[in-house]
C-alpha positions as CSV (number, residue, x, y, z in Angstrom):
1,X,0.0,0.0,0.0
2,X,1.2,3.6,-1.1
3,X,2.3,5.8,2.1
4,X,0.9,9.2,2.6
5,X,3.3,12.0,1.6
6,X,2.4,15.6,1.7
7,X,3.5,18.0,-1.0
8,X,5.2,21.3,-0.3
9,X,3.1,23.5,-2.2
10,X,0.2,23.3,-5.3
11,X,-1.5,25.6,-7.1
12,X,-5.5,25.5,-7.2
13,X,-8.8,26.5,-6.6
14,X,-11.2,27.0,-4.0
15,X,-14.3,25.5,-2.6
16,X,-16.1,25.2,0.5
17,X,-16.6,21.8,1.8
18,X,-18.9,21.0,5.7
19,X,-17.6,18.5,7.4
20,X,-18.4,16.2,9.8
21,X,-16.5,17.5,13.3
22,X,-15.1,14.3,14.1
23,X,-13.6,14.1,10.9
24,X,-12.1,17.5,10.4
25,X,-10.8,16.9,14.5
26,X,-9.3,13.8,13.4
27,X,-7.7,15.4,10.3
28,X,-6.6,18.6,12.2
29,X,-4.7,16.0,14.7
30,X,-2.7,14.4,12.2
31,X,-1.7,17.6,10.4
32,X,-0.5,18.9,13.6
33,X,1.2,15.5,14.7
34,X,3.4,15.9,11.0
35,X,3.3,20.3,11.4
36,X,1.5,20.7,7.4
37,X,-1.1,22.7,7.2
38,X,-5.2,21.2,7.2
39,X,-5.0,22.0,3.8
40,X,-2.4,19.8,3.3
41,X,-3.3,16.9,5.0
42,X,-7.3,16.8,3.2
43,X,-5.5,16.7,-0.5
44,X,-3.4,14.3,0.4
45,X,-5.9,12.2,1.7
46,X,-8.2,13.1,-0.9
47,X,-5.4,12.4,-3.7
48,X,-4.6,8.9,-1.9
49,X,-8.7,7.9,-2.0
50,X,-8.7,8.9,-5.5
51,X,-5.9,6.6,-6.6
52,X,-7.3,3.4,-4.7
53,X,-10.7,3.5,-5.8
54,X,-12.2,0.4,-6.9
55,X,-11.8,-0.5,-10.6
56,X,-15.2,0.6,-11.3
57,X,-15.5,3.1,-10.1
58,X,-12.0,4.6,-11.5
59,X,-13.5,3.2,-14.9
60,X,-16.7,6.0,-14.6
61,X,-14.5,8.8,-13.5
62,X,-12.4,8.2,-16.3
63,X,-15.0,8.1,-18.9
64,X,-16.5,11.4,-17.3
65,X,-13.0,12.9,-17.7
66,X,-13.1,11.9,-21.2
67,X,-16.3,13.6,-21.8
68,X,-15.8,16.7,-20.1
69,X,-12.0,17.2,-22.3
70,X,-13.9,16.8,-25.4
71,X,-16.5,19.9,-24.2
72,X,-13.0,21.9,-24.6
């Protein structure tokens, strides 16, 4: 299994996400236990999920990455 590893710095957008307490506690924990920001910690976990989806699942976002390129 892939380890987590937080990159220095990205470029991107943003967007406002609500999240369950517990879960934003238990992420603000872990960013402090490796000194990144919250930020940092919620792509990386959110980049990790991404890569270890199920095959299906991968397959639709792929096709739906497909179709929204070929709008451009």
């Amino acid at each position: 299994m892939r380890k987590l590893k937080i990159p220095k710095n990205h470029s991107g957008i943003s967007k406002t996400l609500r999240l369950p307490e517990n879960l934003v506690n238990d992420i603000q924990i872990l960013s402090d236990l490796k000194n990144i920001s919250f930020n940092k910690a919620v792509i990386e976990l959110l980049d990790f999920s991404l890569e270890n989806l199920d095959d299906e699942d991968e397959k639709l976002i792929e096709e739906k990455r497909k179709e929204f390129s070929s709008r451009f």
